[in-house]
N, C-alpha and C positions, 0 to 999 in steps of 0.2 A: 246494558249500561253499567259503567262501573259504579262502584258504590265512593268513591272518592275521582276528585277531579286530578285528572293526569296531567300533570303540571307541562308546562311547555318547560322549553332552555330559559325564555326570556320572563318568565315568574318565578327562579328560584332563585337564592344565595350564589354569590361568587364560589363559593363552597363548592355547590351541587353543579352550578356550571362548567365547573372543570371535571368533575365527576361523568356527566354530559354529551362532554368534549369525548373525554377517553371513552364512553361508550359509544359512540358515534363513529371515532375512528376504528374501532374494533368488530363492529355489524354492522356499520353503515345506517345506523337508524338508532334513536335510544329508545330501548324495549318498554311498552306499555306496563310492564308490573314494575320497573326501574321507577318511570312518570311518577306512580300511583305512589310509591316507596318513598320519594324526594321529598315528601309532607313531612318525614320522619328521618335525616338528616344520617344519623348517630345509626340506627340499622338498616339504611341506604350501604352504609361503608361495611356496618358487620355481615350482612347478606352477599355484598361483591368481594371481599376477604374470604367467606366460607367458599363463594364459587369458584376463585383462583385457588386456592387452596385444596378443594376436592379437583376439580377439571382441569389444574394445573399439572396436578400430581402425574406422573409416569407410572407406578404401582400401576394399576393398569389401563390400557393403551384406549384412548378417543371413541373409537366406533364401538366397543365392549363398555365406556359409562354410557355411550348416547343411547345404546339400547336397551341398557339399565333403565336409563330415565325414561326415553319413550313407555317404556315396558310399565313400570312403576307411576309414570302419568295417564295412560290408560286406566289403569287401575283406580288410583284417582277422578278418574273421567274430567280432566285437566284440558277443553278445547284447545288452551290458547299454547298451552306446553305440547301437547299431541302432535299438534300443526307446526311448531318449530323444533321441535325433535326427529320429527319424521324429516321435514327442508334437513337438517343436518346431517342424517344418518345418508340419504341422497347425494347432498356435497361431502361424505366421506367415502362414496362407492356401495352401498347398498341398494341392492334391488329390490323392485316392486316385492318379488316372493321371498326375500329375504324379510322385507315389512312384515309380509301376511305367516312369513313364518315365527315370529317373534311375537305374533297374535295367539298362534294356535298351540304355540307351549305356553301362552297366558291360558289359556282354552282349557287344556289338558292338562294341567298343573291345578286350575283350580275346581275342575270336576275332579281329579284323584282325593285332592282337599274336603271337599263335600262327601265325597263318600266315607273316606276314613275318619272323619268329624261325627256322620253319621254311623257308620259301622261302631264308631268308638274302636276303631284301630289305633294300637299305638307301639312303639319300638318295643323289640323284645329284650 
């Protein structure tokens, strides 16, 4: 259960309804951390600014941020980003073992990590 009420369309500002709107038309649904975010108006707008702005960007290309983020919400242990990341990397042409590959260099990256943490490895 969230820890704040997810606001519907029809409890927020004219503001946020049009905010609402364009997320609605965008994914077909306005996202539950969006909802929870609407209580706070003013970083509603600087949170969807920061996402067009990185996800917007071309530097580099859709399916290479999404597996960043999947990748990076894992790590986080992020349910609700994990499960719309993965939906997205899917509707970008990713496979099942393409998923479980982007696991297992999480896997292998951070076992390297722990040993050279622990060895006290460091650049020569």
């Amino acid at each position: 259960m969230p820890n704040v009420e997810l606001l519907s369309e029809d409890s927020v500002s004219p503001e946020v309804q049009e905010i609402f709107a364009q997320l609605k038309e965008k994914h077909g649904e306005i996202p539950a951390p969006f909802r929870a975010m609407a209580h706070h108006p003013k970083y509603l707008k600087l949170v969807l600014n920061k996402m067009e702005t990185v996800m917007g960007s071309d530097v580099l290309d859709l399916p290479t941020k999404l597996a960043i983020a999947f990748a990076v919400s894992t790590l986080n242990k992020c349910d609700f980003c994990i499960s719309m990341y993965a939906k997205q990397l899917h509707g970008v042409g990713f496979t099942e073992q393409q998923l479980i590959e982007i696991l297992a260099v999480i896997d292998f990256v951070t076992a390297m990590n722990h040993f050279n943490n622990g060895m006290l490895v460091k650049p020569e």
